[in-house]
C-alpha positions as CSV (number, residue, x, y, z in Angstrom):
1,X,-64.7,17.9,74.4
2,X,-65.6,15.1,71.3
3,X,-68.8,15.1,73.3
4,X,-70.2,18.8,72.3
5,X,-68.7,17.6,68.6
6,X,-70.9,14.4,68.6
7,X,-73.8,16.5,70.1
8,X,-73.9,19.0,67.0
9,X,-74.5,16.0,65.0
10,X,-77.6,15.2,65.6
11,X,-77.6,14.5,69.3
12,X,-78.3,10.9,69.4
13,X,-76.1,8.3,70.2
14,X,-75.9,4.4,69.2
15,X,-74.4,1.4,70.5
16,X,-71.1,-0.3,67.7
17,X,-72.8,-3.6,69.3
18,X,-76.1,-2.9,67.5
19,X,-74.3,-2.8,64.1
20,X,-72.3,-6.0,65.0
21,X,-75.2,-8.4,65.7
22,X,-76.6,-7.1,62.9
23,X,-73.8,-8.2,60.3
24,X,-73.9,-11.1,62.3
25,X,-77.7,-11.5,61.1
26,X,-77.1,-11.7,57.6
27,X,-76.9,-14.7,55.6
28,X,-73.7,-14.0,53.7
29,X,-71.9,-14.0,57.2
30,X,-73.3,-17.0,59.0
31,X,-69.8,-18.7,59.9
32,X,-68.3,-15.3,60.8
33,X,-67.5,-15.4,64.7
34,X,-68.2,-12.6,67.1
35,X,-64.2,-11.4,67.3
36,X,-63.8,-11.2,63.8
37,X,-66.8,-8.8,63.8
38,X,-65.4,-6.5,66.4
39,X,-61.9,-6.5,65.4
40,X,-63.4,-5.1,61.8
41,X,-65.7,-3.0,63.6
42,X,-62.4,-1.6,65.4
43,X,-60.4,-1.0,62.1
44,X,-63.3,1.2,60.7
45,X,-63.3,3.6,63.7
46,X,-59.8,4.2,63.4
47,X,-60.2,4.6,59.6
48,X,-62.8,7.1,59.7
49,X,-61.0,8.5,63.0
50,X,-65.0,9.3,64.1
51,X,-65.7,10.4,67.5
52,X,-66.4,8.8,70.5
53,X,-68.7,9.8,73.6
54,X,-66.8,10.7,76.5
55,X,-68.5,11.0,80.2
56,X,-67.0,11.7,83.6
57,X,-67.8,9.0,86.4
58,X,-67.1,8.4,90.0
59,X,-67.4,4.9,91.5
60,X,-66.5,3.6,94.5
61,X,-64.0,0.5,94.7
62,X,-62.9,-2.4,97.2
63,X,-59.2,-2.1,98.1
64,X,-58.2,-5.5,99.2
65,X,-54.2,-6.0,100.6
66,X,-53.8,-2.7,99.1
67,X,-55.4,-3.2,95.5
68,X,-58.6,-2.8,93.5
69,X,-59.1,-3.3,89.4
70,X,-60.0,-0.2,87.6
71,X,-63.2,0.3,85.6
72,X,-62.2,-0.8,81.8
73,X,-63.7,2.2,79.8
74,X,-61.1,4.9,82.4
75,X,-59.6,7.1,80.2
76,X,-57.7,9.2,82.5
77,X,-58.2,9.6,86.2
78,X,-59.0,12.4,87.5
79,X,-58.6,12.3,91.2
80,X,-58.6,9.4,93.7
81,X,-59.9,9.8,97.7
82,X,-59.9,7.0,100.6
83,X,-63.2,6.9,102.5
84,X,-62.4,4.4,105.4
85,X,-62.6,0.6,106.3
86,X,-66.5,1.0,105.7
87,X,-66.4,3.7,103.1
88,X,-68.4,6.2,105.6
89,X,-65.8,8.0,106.7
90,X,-64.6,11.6,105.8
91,X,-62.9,11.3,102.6
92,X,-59.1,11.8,102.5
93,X,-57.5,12.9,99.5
94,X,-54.9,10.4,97.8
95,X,-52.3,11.4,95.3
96,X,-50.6,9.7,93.1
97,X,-46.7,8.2,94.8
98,X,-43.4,9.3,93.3
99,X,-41.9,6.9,95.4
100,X,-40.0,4.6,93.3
101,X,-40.3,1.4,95.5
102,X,-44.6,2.2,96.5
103,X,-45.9,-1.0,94.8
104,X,-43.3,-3.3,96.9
105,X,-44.0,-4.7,100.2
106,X,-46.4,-3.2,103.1
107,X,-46.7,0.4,102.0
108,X,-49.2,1.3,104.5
109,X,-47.8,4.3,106.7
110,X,-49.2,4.7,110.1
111,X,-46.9,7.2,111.8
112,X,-48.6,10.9,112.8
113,X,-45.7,13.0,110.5
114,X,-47.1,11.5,107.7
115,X,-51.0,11.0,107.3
116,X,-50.5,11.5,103.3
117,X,-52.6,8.4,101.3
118,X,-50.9,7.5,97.5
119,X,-51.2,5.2,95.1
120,X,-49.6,4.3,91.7
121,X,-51.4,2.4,88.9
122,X,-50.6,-0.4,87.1
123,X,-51.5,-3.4,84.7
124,X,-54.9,-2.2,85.1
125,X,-54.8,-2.6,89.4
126,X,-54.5,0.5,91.2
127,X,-52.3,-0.1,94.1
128,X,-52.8,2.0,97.4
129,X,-51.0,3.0,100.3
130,X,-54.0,1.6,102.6
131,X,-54.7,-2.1,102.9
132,X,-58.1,-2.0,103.1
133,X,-61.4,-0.3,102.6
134,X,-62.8,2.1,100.3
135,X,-62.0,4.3,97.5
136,X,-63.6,6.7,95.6
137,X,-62.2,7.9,91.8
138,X,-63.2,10.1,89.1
139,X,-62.5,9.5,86.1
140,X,-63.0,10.5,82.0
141,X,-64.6,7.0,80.6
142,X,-65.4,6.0,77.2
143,X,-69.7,5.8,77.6
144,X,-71.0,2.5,77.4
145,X,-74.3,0.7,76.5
146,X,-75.8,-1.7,79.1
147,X,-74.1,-4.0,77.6
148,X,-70.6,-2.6,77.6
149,X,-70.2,-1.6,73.8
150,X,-69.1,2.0,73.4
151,X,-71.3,4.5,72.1
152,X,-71.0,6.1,68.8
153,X,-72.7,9.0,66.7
154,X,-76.1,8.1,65.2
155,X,-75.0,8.9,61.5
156,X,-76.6,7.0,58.7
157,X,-73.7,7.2,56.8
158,X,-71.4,6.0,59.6
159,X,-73.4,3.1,60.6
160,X,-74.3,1.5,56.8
161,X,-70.5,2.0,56.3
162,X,-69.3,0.0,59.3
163,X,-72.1,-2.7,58.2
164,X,-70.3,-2.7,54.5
165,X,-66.9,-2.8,55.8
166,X,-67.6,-5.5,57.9
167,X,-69.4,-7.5,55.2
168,X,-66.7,-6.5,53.0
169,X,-63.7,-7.8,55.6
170,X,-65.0,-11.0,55.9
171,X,-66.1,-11.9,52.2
172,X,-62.9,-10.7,50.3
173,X,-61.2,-13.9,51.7
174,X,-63.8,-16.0,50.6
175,X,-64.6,-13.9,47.4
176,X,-60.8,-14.8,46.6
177,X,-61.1,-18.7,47.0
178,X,-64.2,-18.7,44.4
179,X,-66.9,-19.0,47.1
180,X,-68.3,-15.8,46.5
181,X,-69.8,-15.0,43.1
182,X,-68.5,-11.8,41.5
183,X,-71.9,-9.4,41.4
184,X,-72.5,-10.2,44.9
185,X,-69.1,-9.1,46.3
186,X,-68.8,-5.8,43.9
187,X,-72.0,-4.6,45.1
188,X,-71.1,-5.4,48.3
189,X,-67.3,-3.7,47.5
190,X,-69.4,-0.9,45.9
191,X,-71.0,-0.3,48.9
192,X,-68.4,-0.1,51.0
193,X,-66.6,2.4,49.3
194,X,-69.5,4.5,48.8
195,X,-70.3,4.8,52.7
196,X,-67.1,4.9,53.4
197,X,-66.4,7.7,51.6
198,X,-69.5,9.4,53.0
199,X,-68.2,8.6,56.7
200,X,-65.2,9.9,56.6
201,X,-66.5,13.4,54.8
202,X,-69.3,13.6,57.4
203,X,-67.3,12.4,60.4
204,X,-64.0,12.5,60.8
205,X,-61.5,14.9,63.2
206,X,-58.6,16.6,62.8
207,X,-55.4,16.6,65.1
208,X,-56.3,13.3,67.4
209,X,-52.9,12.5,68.4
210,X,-54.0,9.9,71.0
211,X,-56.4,7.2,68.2
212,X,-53.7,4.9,68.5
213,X,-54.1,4.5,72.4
214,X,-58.2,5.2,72.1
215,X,-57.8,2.0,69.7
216,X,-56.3,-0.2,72.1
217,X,-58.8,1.0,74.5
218,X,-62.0,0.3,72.6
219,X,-60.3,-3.0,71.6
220,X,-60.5,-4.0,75.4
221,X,-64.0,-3.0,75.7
222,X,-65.4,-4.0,72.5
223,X,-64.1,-7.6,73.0
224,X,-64.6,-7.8,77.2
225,X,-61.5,-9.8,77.4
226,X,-59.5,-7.9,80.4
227,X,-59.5,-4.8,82.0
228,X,-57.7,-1.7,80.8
229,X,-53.9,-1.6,81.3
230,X,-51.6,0.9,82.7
231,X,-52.9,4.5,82.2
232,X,-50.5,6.0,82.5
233,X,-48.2,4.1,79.9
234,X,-49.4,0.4,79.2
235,X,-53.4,1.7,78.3
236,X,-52.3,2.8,74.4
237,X,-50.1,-0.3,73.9
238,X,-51.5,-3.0,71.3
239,X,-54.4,-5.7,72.6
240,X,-54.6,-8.9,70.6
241,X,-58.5,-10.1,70.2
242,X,-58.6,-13.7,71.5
243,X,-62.4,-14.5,72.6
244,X,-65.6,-13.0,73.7
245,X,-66.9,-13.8,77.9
């Protein structure tokens, strides 16, 4: 697990929010607006390809005519179980349908040769074969803050970086049009490189096949916009930044 990985670090965790507000702090970067931020906070993860904290969570949901929105840091689900109209009940295991037609139409099954519960997921709803009541899942989540911002590892290196690249992101634009002078942005370019360099030495894996869809996924969460999509296949597909709740 990228957990034990990020635990031989140094054991300490921080929130990417932290290091946002604080680019947002500085005078250089009054005008810059919280999405621009995130979506160059986003583009340094996947550049340095660092790890992430990982968790496994249960929570209990409300299925109401048959559906209930899934958490927006799930990962992967692990297993899903119906506990009843008041959610005391003996729980009952659900499995996901094969059924190519589940998600149309009254799916709930009440006969006695067939007291199986399923579900299928999709556009970030999960869709269940009972109308009503309770469900419990568990489920591998990207850890959170209070807040909602992800957790990342408390490297020095890592987190003066991501403030440099930042800074860096949003001044070259301006740098370009004459309104930044010339020391101020190759320090700040100097800088950048430098810590970088010193990220991706200190932090970075090797064979992450899924940082595309883990991406996407932060994207979601960083920015708060909507929940997860599809799991299965629509969670690693590209989300556009449009505005911060």
């Amino acid at each position: 697990m990228l957990i034990n990985f990020i635990k031989m670090v140094n054991g300490k965790l921080v929130s990417v929010g932290n290091i946002i507000w604080k680019v947002m702090r500085n005078p250089l970067t009054q005008d810059i607006s919280y999405e621009q931020a995130a979506e160059f906070a986003l583009e340094f993860i996947k550049l340095v390809n660092a790890p992430l904290s990982y968790s496994d969570e249960v929570k209990s949901l409300t299925l109401n005519e048959y559906k209930t929105y899934l958490p927006s840091n799930v990962i992967n689900i692990r297993g899903v179980r119906y506990t009843g109209i008041d959610g005391c009940q003996d729980p009952i295991a659900m499995r996901y349908a094969t059924d190519l037609y589940h998600i149309n139409g009254d799916t709930e099954d009440t006969s006695d040769c067939n007291k199986e519960y399923t579900y299928v997921v999709q556009n970030c709803v999960l869709i269940a074969s009972k109308k009503e009541g309770y469900i419990d899942i568990s489920y591998n989540a990207i850890s959170l803050d209070d807040e909602g911002f992800p957790l990342i590892p408390d490297n020095e290196s890592y987190k003066v970086g991501l403030e440099y690249f930042i800074l860096h992101k949003y001044l070259e634009p301006l740098w370009m049009m004459g309104k930044i002078q010339d020391k101020v942005f190759n320090y700040i370019e100097q800088k950048r490189h430098w810590y970088l360099g010193q990220a991706e030495n200190s932090m970075k894996l090797q064979g992450m096949d899924h940082l595309e869809s883990m991406m996407n996924a932060l994207n979601r969460i960083i920015i708060n916009d909507q929940a997860h999509e599809n799991f299965y296949k629509k969670f690693g597909e590209k989300q556009y930044i449009k505005r911060y709740h």
